[in-house]
N, C-alpha and C positions, 0 to 999 in steps of 0.2 A: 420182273421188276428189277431184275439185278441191274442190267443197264443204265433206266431210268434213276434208281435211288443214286447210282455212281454220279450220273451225272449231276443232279441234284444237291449231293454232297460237296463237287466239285464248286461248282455255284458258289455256294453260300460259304464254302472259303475265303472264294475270292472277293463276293460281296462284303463279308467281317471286314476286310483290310480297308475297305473303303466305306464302312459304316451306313452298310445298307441292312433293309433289314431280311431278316433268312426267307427262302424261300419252305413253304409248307404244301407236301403234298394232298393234304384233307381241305385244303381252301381252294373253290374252285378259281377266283381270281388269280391266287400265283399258280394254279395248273394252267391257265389260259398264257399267263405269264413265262412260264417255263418251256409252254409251245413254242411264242415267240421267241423265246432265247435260243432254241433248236433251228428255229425259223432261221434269224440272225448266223446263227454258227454254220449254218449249211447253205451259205451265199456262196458261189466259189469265190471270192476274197477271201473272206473268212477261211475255209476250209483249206484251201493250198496256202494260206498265209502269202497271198499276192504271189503264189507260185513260186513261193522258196520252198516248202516241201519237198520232199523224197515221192516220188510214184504210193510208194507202200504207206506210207505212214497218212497221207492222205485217205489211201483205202482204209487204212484203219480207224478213222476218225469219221468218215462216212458211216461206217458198218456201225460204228457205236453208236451213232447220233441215230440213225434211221432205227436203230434198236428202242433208244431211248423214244423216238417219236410212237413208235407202234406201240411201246407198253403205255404210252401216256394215253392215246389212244382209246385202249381196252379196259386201260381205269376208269377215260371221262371222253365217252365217244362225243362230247359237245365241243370240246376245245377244236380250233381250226389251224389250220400250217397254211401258207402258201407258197413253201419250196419242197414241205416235204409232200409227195403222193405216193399216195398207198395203189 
């Protein structure tokens, strides 16, 4: 769950600033929700940042995100992805 709460934490930083409200991982709604946000983050747009990225740092933004999809996963095998595949 390390991944997943990381990313999770990240989230709802960034949502504070713009006055959304936090994501919660005990609500299956913002778990379905937090897929899609993995969803979103793992478009390659998103992920090379339109291909400004470095090779590496890309991989490592991969590796996190597919981490975080799998542990969300193994919490709520209901929630769906359609970029990430297991």
């Amino acid at each position: 769950m390390k991944h997943l709460k990381q990313y999770v934490d990240q989230k709802n930083r960034w949502d504070t600033i713009f006055g959304a409200p936090a994501l919660d991982l005990t609500n299956p709604q913002d778990r379905q929700r937090i897929a899609e946000n993995i969803d979103s983050d793992l478009s390659p747009e998103n992920l090379t940042c339109d291909g400004e990225l470095p090779r590496a740092q890309v991989r490592a933004r991969y590796t996190m995100l597919t981490n975080a999809a799998r542990e969300l996963l193994e919490l709520d095998p209901t929630v769906t992805f359609s970029e990430y595949a297991e």
